[in-house]
C-alpha positions in Angstrom: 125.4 110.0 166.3 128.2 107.2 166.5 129.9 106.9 162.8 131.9 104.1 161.7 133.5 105.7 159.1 134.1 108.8 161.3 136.4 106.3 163.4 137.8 105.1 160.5 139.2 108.3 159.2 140.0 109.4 163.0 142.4 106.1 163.1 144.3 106.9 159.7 144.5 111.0 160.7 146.4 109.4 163.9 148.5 106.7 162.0 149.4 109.7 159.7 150.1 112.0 162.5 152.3 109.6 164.0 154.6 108.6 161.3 152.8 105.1 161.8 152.2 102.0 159.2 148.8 100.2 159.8 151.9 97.2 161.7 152.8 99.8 163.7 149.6 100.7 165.2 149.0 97.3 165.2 152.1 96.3 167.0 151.6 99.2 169.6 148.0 98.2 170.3 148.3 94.8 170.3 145.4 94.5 167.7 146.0 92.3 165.1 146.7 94.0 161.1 144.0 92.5 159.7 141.9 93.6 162.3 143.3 97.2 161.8 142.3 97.3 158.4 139.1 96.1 158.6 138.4 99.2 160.9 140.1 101.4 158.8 137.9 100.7 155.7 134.9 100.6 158.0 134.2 97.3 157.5 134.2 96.7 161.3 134.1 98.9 163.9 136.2 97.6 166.6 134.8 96.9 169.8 135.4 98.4 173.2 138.6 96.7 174.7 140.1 97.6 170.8 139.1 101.0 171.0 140.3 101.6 174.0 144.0 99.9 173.4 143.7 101.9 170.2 143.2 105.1 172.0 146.1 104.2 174.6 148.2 104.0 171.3 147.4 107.3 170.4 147.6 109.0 173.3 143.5 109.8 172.9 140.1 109.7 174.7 137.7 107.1 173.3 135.5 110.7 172.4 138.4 112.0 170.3 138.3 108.4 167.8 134.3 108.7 167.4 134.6 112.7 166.7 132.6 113.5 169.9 132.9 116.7 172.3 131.2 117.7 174.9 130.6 121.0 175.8 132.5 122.0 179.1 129.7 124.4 180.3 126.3 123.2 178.4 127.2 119.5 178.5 126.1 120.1 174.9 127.3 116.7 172.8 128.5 117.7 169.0 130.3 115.0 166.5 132.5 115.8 164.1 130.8 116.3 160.6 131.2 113.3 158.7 132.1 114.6 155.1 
């Protein structure tokens, strides 16, 4: 199922990946830095306009900040584990 904390660590593995401050993911997806924060602690889970603008930072799918796949030939839906 959906984990707040999974998005959480997803947003910080793509700050990291990208060389980017919590401002500059801020700045890039026009979300403010205290609302970036707030998702990055899990204290919020950002809705889905900020999700989405967050993704389009990142270059991701919405399933690739909640840690979901989808199985190409079962249709088989897997998170990521959360530990």
């Amino acid at each position: 199922m959906f984990d707040g904390k999974k998005v959480a660590a997803n947003m910080k593995s793509g700050r990291y990946m990208n060389g980017w401050t919590q401002q500059d993911l801020a700045d890039t997806s026009h979300v403010s830095l205290s609302a970036i924060t707030s998702y990055e602690v899990a204290r919020n889970v950002p809705g889905l306009d900020i999700a989405v603008a967050i993704c389009d930072a990142f270059g991701w799918t919405l399933d690739r900040l909640v840690g979901r796949t989808v199985d190409q030939k079962t249709g088989e839906v897997t998170y990521e584990d959360r530990r």
